[in-house]
C-alpha positions, -999 to 999 in steps of 0.1 A, spaced: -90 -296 -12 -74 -261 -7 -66 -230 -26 -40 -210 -8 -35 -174 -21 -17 -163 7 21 -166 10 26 -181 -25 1 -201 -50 -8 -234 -37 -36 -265 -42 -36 -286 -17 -56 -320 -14 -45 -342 15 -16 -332 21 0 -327 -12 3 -299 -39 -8 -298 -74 19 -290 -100 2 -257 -116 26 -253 -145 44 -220 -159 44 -192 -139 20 -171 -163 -3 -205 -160 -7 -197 -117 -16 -163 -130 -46 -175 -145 -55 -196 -121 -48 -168 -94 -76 -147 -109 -102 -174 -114 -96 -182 -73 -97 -142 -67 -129 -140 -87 -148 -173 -73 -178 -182 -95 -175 -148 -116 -169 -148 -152 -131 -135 -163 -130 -124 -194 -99 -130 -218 -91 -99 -221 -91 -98 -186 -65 -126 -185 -47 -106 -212 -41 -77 -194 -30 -93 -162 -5 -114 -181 9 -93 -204 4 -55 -186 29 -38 -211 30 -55 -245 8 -83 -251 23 -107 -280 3 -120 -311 -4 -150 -291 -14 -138 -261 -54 -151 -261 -44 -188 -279 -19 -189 -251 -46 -181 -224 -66 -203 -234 -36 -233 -234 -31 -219 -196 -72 -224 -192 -72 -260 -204 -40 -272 -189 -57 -259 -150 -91 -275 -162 -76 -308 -167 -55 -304 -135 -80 -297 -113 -104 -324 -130 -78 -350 -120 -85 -340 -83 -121 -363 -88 -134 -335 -64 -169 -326 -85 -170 -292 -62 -140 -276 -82 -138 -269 -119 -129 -246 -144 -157 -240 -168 -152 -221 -200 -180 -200 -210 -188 -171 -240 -152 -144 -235 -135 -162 -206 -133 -188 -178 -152 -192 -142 -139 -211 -112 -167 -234 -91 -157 -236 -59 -169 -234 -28 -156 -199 -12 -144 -211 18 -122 -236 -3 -98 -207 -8 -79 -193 27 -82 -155 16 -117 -156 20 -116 -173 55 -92 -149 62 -112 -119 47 -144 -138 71 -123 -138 102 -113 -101 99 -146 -91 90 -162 -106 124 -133 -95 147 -139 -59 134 -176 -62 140 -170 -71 175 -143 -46 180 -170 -20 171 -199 -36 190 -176 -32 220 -172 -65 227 -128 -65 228 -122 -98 250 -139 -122 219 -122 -99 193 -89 -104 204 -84 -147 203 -103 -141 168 -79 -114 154 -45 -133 170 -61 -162 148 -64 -147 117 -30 -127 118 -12 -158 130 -28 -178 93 -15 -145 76 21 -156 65 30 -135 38 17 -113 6 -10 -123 -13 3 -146 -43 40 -138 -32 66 -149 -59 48 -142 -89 51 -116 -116 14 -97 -111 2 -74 -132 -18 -45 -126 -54 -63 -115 -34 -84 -88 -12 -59 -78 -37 -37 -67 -55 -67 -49 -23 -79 -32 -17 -40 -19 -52 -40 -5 -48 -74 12 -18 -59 26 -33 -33 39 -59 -52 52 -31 -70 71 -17 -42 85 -55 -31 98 -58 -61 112 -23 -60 133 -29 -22 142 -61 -37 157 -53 -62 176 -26 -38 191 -48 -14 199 -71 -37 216 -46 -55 236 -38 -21 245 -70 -8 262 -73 -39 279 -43 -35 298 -25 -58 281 8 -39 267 33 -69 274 17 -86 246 8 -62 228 50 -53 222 60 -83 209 36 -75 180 38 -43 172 73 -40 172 78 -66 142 50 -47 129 62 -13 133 100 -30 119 86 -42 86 68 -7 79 90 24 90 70 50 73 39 38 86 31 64 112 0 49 128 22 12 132 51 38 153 21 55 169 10 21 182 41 11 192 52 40 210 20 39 234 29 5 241 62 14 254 53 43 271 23 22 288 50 -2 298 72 25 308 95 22 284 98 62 278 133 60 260 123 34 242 92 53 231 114 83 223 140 65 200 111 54 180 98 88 172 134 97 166 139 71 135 107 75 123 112 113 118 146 107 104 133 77 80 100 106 71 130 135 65 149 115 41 125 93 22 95 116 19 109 151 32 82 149 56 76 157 96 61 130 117 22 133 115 3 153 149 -3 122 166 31 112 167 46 147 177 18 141 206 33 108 218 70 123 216 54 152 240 38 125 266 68 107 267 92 138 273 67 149 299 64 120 315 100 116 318 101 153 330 78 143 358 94 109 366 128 133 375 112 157 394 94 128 416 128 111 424 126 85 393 96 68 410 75 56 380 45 80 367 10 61 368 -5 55 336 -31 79 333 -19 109 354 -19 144 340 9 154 315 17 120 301 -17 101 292 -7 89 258 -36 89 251 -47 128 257 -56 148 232 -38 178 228 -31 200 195 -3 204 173 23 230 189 39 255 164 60 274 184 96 283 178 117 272 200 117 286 236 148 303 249 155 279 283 172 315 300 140 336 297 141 366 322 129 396 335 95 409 324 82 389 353 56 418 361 49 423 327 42 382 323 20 376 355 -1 408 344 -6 394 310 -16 359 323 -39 376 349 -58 396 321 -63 362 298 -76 345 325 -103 369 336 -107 378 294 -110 344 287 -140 337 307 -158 363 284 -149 353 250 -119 353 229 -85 376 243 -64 394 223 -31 410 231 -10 432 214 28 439 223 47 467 207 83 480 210 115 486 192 135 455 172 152 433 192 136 442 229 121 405 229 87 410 215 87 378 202 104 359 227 80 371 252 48 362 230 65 322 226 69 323 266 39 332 274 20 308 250 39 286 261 31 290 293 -7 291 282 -2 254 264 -19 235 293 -51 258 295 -56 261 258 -51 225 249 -61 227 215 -29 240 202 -2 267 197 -3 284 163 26 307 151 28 327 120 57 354 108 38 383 90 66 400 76 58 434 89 90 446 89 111 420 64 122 428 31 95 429 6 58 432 7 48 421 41 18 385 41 -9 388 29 -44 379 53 -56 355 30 -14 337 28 -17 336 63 -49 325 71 -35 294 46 -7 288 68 -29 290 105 -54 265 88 -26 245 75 -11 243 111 -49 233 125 -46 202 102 -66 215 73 -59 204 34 -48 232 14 -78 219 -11 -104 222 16 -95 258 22 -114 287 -1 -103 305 -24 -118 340 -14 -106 362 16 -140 362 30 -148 327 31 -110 319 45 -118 342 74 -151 324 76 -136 291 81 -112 302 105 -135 320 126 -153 290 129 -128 265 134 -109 291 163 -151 290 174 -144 252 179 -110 255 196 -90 265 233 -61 275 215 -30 300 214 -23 319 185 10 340 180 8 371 154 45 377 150 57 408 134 27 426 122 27 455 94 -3 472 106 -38 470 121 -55 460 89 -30 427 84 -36 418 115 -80 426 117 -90 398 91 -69 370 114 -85 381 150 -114 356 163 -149 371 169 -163 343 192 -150 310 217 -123 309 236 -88 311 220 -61 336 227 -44 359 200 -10 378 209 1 402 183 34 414 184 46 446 158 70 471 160 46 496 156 16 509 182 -17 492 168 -43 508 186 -72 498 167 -72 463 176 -84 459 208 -98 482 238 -70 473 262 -37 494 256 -6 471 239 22 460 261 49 482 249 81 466 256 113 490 264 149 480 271 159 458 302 164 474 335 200 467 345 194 439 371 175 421 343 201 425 314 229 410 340 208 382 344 203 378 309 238 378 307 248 360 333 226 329 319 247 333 284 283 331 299 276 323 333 277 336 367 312 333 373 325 361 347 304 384 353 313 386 388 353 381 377 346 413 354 312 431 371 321 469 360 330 451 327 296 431 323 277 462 336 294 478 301 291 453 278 250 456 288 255 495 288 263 495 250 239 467 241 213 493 254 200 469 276 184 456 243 177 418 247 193 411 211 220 426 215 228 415 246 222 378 237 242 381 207 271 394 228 270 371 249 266 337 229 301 356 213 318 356 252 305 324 256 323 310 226 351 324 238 361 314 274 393 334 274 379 372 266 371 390 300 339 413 299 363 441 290 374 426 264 342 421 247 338 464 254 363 472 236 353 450 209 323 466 209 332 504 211 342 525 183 327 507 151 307 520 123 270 523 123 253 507 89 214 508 102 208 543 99 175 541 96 173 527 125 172 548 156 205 561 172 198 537 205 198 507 178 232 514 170 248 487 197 225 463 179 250 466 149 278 469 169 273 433 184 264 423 148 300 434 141 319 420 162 306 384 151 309 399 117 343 411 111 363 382 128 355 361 103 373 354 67 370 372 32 349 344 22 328 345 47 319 376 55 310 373 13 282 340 23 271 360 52 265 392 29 249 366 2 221 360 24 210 395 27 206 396 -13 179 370 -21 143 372 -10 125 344 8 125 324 39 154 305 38 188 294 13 198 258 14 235 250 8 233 248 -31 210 279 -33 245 296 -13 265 284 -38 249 301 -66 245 333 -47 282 329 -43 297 314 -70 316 288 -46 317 254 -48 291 228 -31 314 219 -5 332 253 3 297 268 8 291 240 32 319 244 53 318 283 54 278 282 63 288 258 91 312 287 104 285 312 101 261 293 120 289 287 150 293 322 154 252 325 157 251 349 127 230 324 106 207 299 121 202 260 109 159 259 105 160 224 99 189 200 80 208 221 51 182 251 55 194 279 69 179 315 74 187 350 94 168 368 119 150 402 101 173 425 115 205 404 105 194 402 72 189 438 69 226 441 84 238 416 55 221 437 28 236 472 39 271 453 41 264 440 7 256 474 -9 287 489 5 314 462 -3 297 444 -34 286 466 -65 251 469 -77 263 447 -110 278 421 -86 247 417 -65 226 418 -99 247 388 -110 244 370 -76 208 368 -78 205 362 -116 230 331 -107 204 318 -75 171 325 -97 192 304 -127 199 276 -104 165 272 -83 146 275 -119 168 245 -130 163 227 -99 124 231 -101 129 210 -135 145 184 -122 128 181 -92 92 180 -110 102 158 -134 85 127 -126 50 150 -128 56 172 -155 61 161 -193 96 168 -203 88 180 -236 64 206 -224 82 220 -205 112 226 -232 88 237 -251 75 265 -230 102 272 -212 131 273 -238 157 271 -212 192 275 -219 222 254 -199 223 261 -163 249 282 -147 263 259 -120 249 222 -132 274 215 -101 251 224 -79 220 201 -98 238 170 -84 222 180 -50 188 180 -65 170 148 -73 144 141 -103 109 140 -87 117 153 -51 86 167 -44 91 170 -6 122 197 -17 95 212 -38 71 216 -8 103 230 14 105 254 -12 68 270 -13 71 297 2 105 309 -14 95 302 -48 66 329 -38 91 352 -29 119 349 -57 93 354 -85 84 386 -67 121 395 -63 130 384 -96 100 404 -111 113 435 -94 146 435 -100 144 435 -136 152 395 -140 118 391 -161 129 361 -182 137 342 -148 105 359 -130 78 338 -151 101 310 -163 99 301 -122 64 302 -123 59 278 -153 86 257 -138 67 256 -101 32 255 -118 27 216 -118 34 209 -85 14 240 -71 -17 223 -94 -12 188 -81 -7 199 -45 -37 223 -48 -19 252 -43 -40 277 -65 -32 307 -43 7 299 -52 -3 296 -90 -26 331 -85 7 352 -71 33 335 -93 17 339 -125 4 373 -118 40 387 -109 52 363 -143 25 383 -164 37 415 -152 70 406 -161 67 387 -196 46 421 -202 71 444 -192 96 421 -218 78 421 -244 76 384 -247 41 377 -262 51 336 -255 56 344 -220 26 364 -216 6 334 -234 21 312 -208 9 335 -176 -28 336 -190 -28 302 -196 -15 288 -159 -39 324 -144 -67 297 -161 -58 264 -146 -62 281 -111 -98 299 -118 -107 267 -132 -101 246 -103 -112 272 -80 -147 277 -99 -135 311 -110 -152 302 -143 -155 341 -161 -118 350 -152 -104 317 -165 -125 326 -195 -109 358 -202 -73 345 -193 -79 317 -221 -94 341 -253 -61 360 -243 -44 330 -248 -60 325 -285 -55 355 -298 -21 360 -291 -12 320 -298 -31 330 -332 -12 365 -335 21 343 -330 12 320 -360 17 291 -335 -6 267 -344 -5 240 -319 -6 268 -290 -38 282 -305 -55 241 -302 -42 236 -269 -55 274 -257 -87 260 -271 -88 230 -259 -87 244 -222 -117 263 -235 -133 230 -240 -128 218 -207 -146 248 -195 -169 248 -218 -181 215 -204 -181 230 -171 -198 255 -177 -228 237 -197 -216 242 -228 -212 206 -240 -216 204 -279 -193 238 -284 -166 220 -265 -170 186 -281 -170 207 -317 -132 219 -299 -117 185 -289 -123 171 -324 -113 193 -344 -79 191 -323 -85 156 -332 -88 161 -367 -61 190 -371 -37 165 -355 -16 196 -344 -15 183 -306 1 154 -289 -29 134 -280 -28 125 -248 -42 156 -235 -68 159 -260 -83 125 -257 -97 123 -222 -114 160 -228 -127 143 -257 -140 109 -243 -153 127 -211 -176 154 -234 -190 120 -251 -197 108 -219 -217 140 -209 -240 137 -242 -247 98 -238 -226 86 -268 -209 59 -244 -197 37 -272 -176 65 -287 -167 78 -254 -154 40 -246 -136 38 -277 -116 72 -275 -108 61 -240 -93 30 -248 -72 47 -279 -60 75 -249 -51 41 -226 -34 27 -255 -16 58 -268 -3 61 -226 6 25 -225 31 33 -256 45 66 -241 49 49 -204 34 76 -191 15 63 -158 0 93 -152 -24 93 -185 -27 52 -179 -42 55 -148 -65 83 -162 -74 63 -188 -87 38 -167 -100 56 -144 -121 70 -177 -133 42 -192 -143 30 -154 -165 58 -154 -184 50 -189 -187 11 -176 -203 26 -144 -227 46 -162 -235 17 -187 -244 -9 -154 -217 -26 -164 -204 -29 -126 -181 -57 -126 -157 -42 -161 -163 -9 -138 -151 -17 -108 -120 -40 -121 -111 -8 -144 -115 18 -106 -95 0 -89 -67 -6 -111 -70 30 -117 -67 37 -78 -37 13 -73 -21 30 -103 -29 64 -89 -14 53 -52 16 32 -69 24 65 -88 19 95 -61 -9 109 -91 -38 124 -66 -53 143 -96 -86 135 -99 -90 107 -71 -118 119 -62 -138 111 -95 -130 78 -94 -138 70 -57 -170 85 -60 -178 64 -96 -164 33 -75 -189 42 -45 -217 45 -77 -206 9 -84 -210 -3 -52 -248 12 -50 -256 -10 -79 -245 -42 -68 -262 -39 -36 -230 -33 -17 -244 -3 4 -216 -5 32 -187 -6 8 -205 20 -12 -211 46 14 -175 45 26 -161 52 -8 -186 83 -9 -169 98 23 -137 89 12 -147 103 -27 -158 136 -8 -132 136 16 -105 140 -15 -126 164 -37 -122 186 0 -82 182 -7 -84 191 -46 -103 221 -35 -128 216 -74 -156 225 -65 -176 208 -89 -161 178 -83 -175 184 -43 -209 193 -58 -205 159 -82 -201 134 -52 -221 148 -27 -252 142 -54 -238 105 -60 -237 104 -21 -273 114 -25 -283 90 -44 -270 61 -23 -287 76 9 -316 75 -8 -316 41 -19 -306 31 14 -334 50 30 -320 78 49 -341 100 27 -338 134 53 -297 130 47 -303 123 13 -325 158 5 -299 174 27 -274 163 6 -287 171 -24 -293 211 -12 -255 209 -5 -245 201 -39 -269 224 -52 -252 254 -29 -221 242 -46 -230 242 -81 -253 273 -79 -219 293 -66 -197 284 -91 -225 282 -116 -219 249 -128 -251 240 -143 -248 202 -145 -244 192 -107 -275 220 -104 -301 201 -126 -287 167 -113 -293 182 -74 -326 197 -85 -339 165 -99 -328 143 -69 -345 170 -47 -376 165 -73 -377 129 -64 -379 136 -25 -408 166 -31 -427 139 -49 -450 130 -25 -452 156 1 -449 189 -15 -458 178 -61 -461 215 -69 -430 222 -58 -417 192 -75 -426 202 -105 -410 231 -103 -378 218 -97 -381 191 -126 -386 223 -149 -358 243 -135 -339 209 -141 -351 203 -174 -348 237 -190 -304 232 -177 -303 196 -193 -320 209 -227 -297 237 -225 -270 214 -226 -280 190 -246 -278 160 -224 -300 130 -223 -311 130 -187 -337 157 -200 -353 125 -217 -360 115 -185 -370 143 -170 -399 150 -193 -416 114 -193 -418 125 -155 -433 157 -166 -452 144 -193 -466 113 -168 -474 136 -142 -456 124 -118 -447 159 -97 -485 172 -106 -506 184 -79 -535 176 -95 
């Protein structure tokens, strides 16, 4: 007899199946055969069966299903296989191996452990085994609720492990030709999945295949850009770069075929992530300039880290040469080529060090949550990592020395090259590189590679002109002659007299600039009325880019028009396409836009154009955050009145939060802007709108400057709501960040002018934040007293209020309350459909079971949260619930499991960036270590948390640290063990909390005594 879970539901006994009855009926059975000789309760069964609304008869009808498969099975006259009903619920006796999962499950598990033991030539006829008994989803065909969802997406991803595996092995032995077939139905059924393409393209490449291997990457970053709004990942950018390289070096060699292996196309390599702009293909002159440069970084690099600084006037090609020569650095400095714009010179405030040390640590693969919140531990970490790393960084655009000071490295080996239009002297001992105009010989060449070398030896006199009134300035030059090129039937002199004679309108620019704007001009004034109005559009709003939508609101143009008349612009090379629909201007083109703008549009126009784009991205914010942010919040606090152009919503879609994350750093920048230009209602309505997602994505720096400029603004209004609003979000960010005394003052602002406002329900919610920091900061029974009386008052809607509630419970021991209020805040979620609270809810009362020892309710209620959490896109709070699932694990002896949770627990408390909640699982790491007897990784873990909690004074995670560091003093060093029980003792008292009870029967025992 046979159980098959795999494919669909199946018992099979010589040959034959067993009729199992209604659908719901194979559900039951499903999770007895899931949950071999373990007791499932009813209400188990109930929630599996009915997920949403259970009906009146839901446990009579269980129990129907539960005799009905009793009797079936008993007809089998097989003695080893029964259903036996005990006290709440039903167990399946079975042998395990009856049911094919669990062979499965076995097989995997042993190919694995041979992988890893090295041992790939037994792994491989194993793993081709159990994939090719693998036919389909777990329990495929059947309506599963949440329990056996969450188990059929882990079997799946199991599957997919498995697959990856065997790929990978048939791989390194040399086996790619059979490693294809597999991978690509693999890599077929699961676009998205970037380490199934990964696989794939080293397969092909292996076998040669380099187009192949490139048309891969090309539909799996076109299938990333319009599902998630995503980039491929680093490793498959790497793979695209091998294959291109190899192909490079397959044409230079004739087309004989590359070996595997040989330098520059070694899928394999490891190589870092290259941010670089693009590099112009017709690079030239500087060649002095260049070799020197390369010289001094090789003979600097030997000593340490090598700084560079180039200076000159806009346009000479600062940037272009800092990109060329990092570029020509790449192979030497392996680890990767970083670029950042600092905005020296753009409109507005130029970055800040601490936003830019975000985006270089973003661009070395860092989580925004793992990155501090304080200037001086950001420059910390990147120190260290650039300490770690050969790599290339380029400082475009720098305001002054003291931008640029906090970014330079102070030991390894990287390279920094600074470019500014000012002299920085200050930076390093060497002189800059101060870049002046081409020499003639090297502007013709320039030009020559734009139009060719054919019209400017038709027209020579005429192309010694054109480069004459470009100054010889690389810009200009290049923007005249991408305009010649476009046009094939202008001569050189017709292009100078094009050029001579027009109006200057960058005055403050100096007089040799003034061919700059010519060439601007004569791109400028060909074109249309409506034009030229979209090309001075793009000088009015602050940020880093405009999509097409954002263009029609500046405008006032329809979606389509816009479209078509941005496509014009970016022909002529006046606006340039960043990346599909986004589409931004060079510094110095924007400034030309704005000084157009001020002379042909009036100052109430240009008002009106930005009040229209600040109306239309605040609306588009809503939409697009609408599948994480509650709907009537948000009305509620942001009172909004009917958009301007709801047009231009159709291009926006509910819950697109890779648009959101396109939009970062521009929603930065309009709040500023909009703060500044006297649009105060829009300035911290766009910072409310944005706030979720910056909270979710752990963008706290984002919540710090939007919220600041929206308090400055709702002050400067008058708008006491507003100002409410500002203080309130200023907390969320302190909070998370461990900024516990500033969020404290933020939220008493909050009360008393909720209070002074007469608005009751604002006044509980202000205080219920207080709770939650209340509870963080030790305060337990003043922030219990706060969530019931919100209870009580009834002024709130309850689904915030509950898990503050249920969680202080759980902090003072008083689990059966604590369960309860969970359960009603599950109940009250399942009502609203709200998955994000559900899965919190769970989640929750997960947490209470752990603590109770009640490990198997605990880790049925994790992991139902997790699959929730992973079904939904909600990250907040994962990192709890992995590390009470690891806690689980501990308890039921299942050390592995349980110690790869605790990475993975600590691992996403790194990406929240809350501290506590790092300081919380690296003590339940701890723990574990201990039991498992690593007791010097254990104490060492324990100090860590401690660093944590003492830093952020979080006086929970301290006394738990202190006490598990108690318990490894014991023996060796009982004074001193003592002393830390105490220290621990007199925080839990403090609180209130029953582990002092504990704490003193070791005291009061002795225990720690040195006597």
């Amino acid at each position: 007899m046979e159980i098959r879970v795999i494919g669909g539901l199946a018992v099979r006994l010589g040959g034959k199946s067993l009729a199992l009855g209604t659908p719901k009926q194979q559900l039951v059975l499903a999770m007895l055969a899931l949950h071999v000789d373990r007791l499932v309760t009813v209400d188990e069964l109930v929630d599996e069966l009915w997920p949403e609304d259970p009906p009146r008869s839901a446990v009579p009808n269980v129990r129907t299903y539960a005799a009905n498969l009793r009797r079936s099975l008993n007809s089998i006259v097989d003695e080893r296989v029964t259903v036996v009903r005990e006290q709440g619920g039903y167990r399946l006796v079975v042998d395990e191996d009856r049911i094919d999962l669990n062979r499965l499950a076995a097989g995997w598990r042993d190919a694995r452990n041979l992988a890893d033991r090295g041992r790939p030539a037994e792994a491989v006829p194993l793993l081709a085994e159990v994939i090719e008994a693998w036919p389909g989803p777990l329990l495929a065909g059947l309506p599963l609720g949440p329990h056996l969802t969450a188990r059929r997406e882990a079997v799946e991803r199991d599957r997919q492990l498995a697959v990856e595996l065997l790929g990978e092995l048939r791989l390194r032995t040399d086996r790619a030709d059979l490693a294809l077939p597999l991978l690509r139905a693999h890599a077929s059924r699961h676009p998205l999945r970037e380490p199934a393409q990964a696989l794939l393209m080293r397969a092909l490449i292996r076998s040669d295949d380099l187009s192949g291997a490139l048309a891969v990457y090309q539909a799996t970053h076109d299938g990333l850009a319009q599902q998630l709004g995503v980039p491929p990942g680093p490793e498959l950018q790497r793979l695209r770069r091998a294959a291109l390289d190899a192909r490079r070096t397959r044409r230079r060699a004739g087309g004989d075929r590359p070996v595997a292996g040989s330098t520059g196309w070694n899928p394999d390599g490891d190589r870092g992530a290259n941010w670089l702009p693009r590099v112009v293909t017709d690079f030239v002159g500087r060649r002095e300039i260049v070799d020197r440069m390369l010289d001094e970084i090789a003979i600097g690099d030997e000593a340490g880290p090598v700084v560079r600084v180039i200076d000159g006037m806009a346009g000479c090609g600062k940037t272009t040469l800092a990109v060329h020569l990092a570029k020509r650095l790449a192979d030497r400095f392996p680890g990767g080529q970083l670029f950042i714009d600092l905005g020296g010179h753009a409109e507005g405030a130029p970055v800040h060090p601490a936003s830019a040390l975000v985006t270089l640590l973003r661009q070395l693969g860092l989580s925004a949550g793992r990155i501090p919140g304080d200037l001086p531990e950001r420059i910390e970490m990147w120190r260290r990592e650039l300490a770690l790393r050969r790599v290339v960084v380029v400082l475009d655009n720098a305001a002054d020395s003291a931008q640029v000071e906090p970014l330079l490295p102070i030991s390894g080996r990287a390279v920094v090259l600074v470019t500014s239009r000012r002299r920085l002297l200050a930076l390093t001992e060497r002189p800059p590189v101060s870049l002046s105009v081409l020499p003639e010989p090297d502007a013709l060449a320039l030009l020559r590679a734009l139009v060719g070398e054919r019209r400017v030896e038709a027209d020579p006199d005429g192309a010694s002109e054109v480069v004459r009134i470009c100054g010889g300035l690389p810009l200009a030059i290049r923007l005249a002659g991408t305009r010649l090129a476009h046009r094939p039937a202008w001569s050189m002199s017709d292009m100078v007299r094009r050029l001579a004679g027009k109006p200057t309108f960058l005055p403050r620019l100096q007089a040799e600039a003034r061919t700059v704007v010519e060439a601007f001009a004569a791109s400028y004034e060909p074109l249309g009325d409506s034009a030229k109005r979209v090309f001075r559009s793009f000088g009015l709003a602050a940020g880093n880019h405009l999509d097409t939508a954002m263009v029609g609101a500046l405008t006032g143009l329809p979606l389509d028009q816009a479209a078509e008349l941005i496509e014009e612009l970016v022909d002529r090379h006046l606006v340039e396409e960043i990346a599909d629909g986004r589409y931004r201007l060079h510094d110095l083109m924007r400034q030309y836009a704005y000084e157009l703008s001020v002379q042909a549009d009036s100052a109430p126009a240009r008002k009106a154009a930005v009040e229209a784009l600040l109306d239309h991205l605040l609306h588009s914010v809503v939409v697009a955050s609408a599948s994480i942010e509650e709907k009537r919040l948000v009305d509620l606090h942001l009172r909004l009145k009917p958009p301007l152009r709801p047009d231009l919503l159709l291009a926006r879609l509910p819950g697109d939060l890779g648009w959101l994350e396109e939009q970062r750093l521009n929603l930065d920048a309009l709040v500023r802007q909009a703060a500044r230009e006297g649009h105060e209602a829009l300035a911290w309505r766009l910072a409310r709108a944005a706030w979720r997602f910056f909270y979710l994505r752990s963008y706290f720096d984002d919540i710090s400057t939007t919220h600041g400029e929206g308090l400055v603004a709702a002050r400067r209004s008058g708008d006491r709501h507003a100002v409410a609003l500002m203080h309130n979000y200023l907390a969320s960010a302190c909070v998370r960040t461990g900024a516990y005394q500033e969020a404290s003052a933020h939220l008493h602002e909050v009360v008393s002018i909720r209070a002074e406002l007469g608005d009751v329900e604002g006044t509980d919610r202000a205080r219920v934040n207080l709770g939650v920091l209340y509870w963080l900061t030790g305060r337990i029974q003043e922030a219990l007293d706060i969530n019931q009386a919100a209870v009580r008052a009834n002024s709130l809607e309850s689904l915030p209020v509950l898990p503050n509630l249920g969680l202080t419970l759980r902090f003072l021991g008083r689990y059966d309350e604590s369960m309860a209020v969970h359960r009603l805040h599950l109940f009250v979620a399942r009502v609203k459909g709200d998955q994000f609270h559900m899965s919190n809810a769970l989640g929750h009362l997960g947490g209470v079971r752990y603590r109770l020892g009640q490990n198997a309710q605990a880790e049925r209620l994790l992991r139902a949260s997790l699959a929730l959490r992973d079904r939904t896109g909600n990250g907040y709070a994962r990192a709890e619930i992995l590390s009470d699932l690891a806690g689980t694990y501990r308890q039921l002896g299942r050390h592995d499991e349980a110690l790869r949770h605790h990475d993975a627990a600590i691992e996403a408390a790194a990406d929240s960036g809350e501290r506590h909640v790092q300081a919380e699982a690296r003590n339940e790491l701890a723990v574990t270590l201990r039991v498992v007897g690593r007791q010097e990784e254990s104490a060492a873990m324990f100090r860590q948390a401690l660093d944590i909690a003492t830093r952020i004074a979080h006086p929970y995670e301290q006394a738990r640290a202190l006490s598990g560091l108690a318990e490894h003093l014991t023996d060796t060093e009982p004074g001193e063990a003592r002393r830390y029980r105490q220290r621990a003792l007199a925080i839990f008292e403090r609180m209130g909390v029953p582990e002092q009870y504990e704490i003193r029967r070791l005291l009061a025992e002795g225990v720690s005594d040195p006597a």
